[in-house]
C-alpha positions as CSV (number, residue, x, y, z in Angstrom):
1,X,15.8,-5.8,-3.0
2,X,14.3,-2.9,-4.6
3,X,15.4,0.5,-5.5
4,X,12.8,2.1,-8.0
5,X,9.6,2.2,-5.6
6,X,7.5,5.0,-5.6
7,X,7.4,7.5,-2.5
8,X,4.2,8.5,-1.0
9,X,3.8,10.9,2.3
10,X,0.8,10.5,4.2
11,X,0.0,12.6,7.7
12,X,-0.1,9.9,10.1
13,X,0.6,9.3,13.8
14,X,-2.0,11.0,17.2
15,X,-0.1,14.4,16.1
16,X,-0.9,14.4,12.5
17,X,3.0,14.3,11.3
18,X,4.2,13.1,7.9
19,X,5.2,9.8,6.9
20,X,7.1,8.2,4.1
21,X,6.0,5.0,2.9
22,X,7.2,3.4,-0.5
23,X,4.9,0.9,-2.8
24,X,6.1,-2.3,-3.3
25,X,2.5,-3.1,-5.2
26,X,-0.5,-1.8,-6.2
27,X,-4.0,-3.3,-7.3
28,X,-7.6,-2.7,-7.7
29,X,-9.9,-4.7,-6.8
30,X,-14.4,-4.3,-7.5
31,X,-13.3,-0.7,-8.3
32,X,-11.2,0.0,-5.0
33,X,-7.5,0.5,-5.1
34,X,-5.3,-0.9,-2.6
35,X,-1.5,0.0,-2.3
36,X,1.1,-2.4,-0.5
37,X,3.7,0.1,1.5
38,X,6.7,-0.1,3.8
39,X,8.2,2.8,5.7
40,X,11.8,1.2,4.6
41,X,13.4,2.5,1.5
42,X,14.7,-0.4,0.6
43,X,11.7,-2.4,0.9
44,X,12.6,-4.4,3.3
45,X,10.3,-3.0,6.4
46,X,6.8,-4.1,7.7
47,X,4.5,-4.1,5.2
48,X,0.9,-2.6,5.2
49,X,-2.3,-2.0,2.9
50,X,-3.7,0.8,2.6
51,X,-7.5,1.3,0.7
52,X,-7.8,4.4,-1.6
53,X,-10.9,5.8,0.0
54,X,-10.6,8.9,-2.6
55,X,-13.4,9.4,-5.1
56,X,-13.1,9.5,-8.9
57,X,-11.5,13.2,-9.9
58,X,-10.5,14.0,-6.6
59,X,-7.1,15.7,-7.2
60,X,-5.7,13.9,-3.8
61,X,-5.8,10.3,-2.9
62,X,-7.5,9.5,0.8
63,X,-5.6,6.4,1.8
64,X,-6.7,4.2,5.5
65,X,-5.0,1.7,6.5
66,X,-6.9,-1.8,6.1
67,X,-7.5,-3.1,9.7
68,X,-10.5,-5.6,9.3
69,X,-8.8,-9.4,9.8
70,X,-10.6,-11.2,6.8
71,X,-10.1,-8.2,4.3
72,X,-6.4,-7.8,5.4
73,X,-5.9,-11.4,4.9
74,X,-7.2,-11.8,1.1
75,X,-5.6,-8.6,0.0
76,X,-1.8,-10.2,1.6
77,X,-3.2,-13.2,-0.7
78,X,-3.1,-11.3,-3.4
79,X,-0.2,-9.2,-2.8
80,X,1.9,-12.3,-1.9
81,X,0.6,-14.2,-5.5
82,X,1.4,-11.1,-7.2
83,X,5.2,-10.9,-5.8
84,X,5.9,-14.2,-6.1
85,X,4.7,-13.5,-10.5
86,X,7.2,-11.0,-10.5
87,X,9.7,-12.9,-8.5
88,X,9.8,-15.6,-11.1
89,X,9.8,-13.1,-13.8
């Protein structure tokens, strides 16, 4: 599928361990950026949102992982309209 994404490692998991994820997309949306990940290197994993939680000139990014129902379901909205742009690219 893909094979340039971007790598991030966030500490994850009830023990605090580190976790790959790769971005498929990224947007920003009334000031907030959101990031669409996968743990697969390939792209081809489960895919989830994370919310930049970071403020402005912080040197480190402070990603959560979007669980509210309605805000999950616009952002996939988005993410999947802005896939399919790039898909017919």
């Amino acid at each position: 599928m893909m094979s340039d994404l971007s790598k991030i490692t966030l500490e994850a998991g009830p023990n605090g361990e580190e976790v790959d994820f790769y971005v498929l997309e990224q947007t920003r949306i009334a000031g907030v950026d959101y990031l669409l990940v996968t743990e697969a290197p390939d792209g081809d994993g489960d895919a989830y949102i994370l919310q930049d939680l970071s403020k402005d000139g912080e040197e480190e990014a402070l990603y959560e992982f979007v669980e509210d129902d309605e805000q999950l379901e616009a952002l996939s909205k988005v993410f999947i309209q802005m896939l399919d742009d790039i898909a017919l690219v």
